[in-house]
N, C-alpha and C positions, 0 to 999 in steps of 0.2 A: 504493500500500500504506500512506503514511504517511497520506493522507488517509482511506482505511478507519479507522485503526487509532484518529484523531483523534476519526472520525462514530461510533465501537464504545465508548469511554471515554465519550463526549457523553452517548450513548443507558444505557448500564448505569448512570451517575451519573445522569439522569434518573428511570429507571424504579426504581432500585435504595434510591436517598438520596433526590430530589425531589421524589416524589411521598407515598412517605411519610411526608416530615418534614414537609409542608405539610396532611397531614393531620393527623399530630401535634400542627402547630402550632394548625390551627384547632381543634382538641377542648379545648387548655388556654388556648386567646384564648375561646373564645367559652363552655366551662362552666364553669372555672373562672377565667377574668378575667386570666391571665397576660400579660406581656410578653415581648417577644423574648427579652428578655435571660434571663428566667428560663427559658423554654423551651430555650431552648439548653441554658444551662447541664446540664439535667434530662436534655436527648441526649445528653450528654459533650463539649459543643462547649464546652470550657474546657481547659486548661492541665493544670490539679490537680495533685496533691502532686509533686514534682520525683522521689525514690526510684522511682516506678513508671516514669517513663521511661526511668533508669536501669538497672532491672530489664530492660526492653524490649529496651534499647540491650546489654545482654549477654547476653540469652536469643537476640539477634540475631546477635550477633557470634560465641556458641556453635555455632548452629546454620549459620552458612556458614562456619567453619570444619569442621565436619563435615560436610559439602556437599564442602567440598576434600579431603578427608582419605578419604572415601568416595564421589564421584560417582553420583547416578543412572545409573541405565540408559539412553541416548540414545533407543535405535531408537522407545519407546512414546508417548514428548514429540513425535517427529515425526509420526506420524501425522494423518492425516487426522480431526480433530474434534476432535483434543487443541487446546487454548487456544496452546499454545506452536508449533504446527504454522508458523506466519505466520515465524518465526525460522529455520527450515532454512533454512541456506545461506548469513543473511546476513553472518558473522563480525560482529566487533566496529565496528560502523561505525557511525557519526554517527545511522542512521535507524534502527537495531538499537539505543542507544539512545534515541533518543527513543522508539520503540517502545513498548521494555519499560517507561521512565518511567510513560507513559501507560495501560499496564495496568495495572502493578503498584502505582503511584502512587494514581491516580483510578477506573479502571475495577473493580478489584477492590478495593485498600485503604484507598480513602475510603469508593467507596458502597458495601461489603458490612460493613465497620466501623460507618458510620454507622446502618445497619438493623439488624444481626445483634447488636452486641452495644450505640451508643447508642441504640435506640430498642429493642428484645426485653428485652438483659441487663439493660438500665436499670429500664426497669417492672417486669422478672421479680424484681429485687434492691431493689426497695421492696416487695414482697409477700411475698416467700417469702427464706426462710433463704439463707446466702449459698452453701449448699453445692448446696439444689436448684435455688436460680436458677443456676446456675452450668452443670449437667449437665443440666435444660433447654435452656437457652441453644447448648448445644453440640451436641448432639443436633438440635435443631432448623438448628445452622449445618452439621451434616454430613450431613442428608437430601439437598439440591439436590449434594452433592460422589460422592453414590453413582452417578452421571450418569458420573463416571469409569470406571466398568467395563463401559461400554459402549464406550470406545474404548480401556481399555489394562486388561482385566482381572486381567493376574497381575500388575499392580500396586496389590494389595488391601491392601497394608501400608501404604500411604500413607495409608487411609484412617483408620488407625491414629492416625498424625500427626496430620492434620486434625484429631481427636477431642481426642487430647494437646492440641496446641497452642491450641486453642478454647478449652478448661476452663482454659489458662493466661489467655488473651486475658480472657475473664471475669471472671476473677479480680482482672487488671490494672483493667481497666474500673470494676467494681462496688467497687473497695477507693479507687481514685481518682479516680470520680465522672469519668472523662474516656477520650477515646476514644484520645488521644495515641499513647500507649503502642503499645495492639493493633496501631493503623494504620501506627506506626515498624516492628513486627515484621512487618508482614502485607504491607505495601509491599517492603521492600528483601528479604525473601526471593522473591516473586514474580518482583521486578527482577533477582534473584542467576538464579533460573532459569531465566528467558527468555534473559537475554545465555550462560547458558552452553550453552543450545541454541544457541543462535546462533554462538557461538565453535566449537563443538564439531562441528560442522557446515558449517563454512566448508570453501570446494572448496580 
């Protein structure tokens, strides 16, 4: 299971981040003449202003606190096609996290940060005003999330969230030129939900 879970992060960071930022890259190496570094930078692969991770770091710690305070509904997280399905049963163990690191970390909050909002929010927020790149951006990050209501439909208020917290992530992004932020937020709540299926769900 850990080695699935290892070959599944591999692959979604491939297909997700890899291939096209290497696309990315050759379009600003070879029409407009750039270097790594500048491209990078251009994807959010920088640091940027310290407040916005800040921001991250307690929009974070907002939201699993409310996570504790309110708990999801278990039985729809287990399900067969839900992402968190892999976590039934294994309580809080060693491979329960490395697990979830590896989803929540890599598989989902590098490379869907990397694509969604440093290479979409990125280009969409040098074109267009910060409010439509913004709800663009988000819109576009919650079409692939509507996949949800095919395996846990009456949880259609989540999608709610998704939407919410995108337009924040955007925000983050497109105001500090870096992906930091999103990926602190987008990472350890993913991490907060898989172990708590996991915890929740120990025999």
């Amino acid at each position: 299971m850990l080695a699935n879970a290892f070959l599944s992060a591999l692959m979604n960071l491939i297909i997700l981040a890899g291939i096209p930022f290497l696309g990315y890259f050759l379009y600003h190496k070879i029409r407009h003449k750039r270097g790594f570094g500048k491209i990078a930078k251009r994807a959010g692969l920088q640091v940027g202003e310290g407040r916005y991770i800040g921001y991250s770091v307690l929009a974070t710690l907002l939201i699993i606190a409310v996570l504790l305070i309110w708990p999801l509904p278990i039985e729809p997280f287990t399900r067969e096609g839900s992402a968190q399905h892999d976590f039934n049963g294994l309580g809080l163990t060693g491979q329960a996290i490395i697990m979830a690191l590896l989803y929540g970390i890599i598989k989902t909050g590098f490379a869907e940060e990397l694509l969604f909002r440093g290479l979409i929010a990125g280009s969409l927020g040098r074109r267009l005003s910060l409010l439509w790149a913004n709800v663009v951006q988000a819109i576009i990050f919650l079409l692939p999330h509507l996949f949800i209501l095919l395996v846990m439909p009456e949880m259609w208020g989540l999608l709610i969230f998704v939407f919410v917290i995108a337009l924040f992530k955007g925000w983050l992004r497109i105001k500090s030129s870096s992906i930091i932020g999103p990926w602190i937020l987008h990472g350890v709540i993913n991490v907060v939900v898989c172990l708590s299926v996991a915890a929740r769900t120990a025999s």
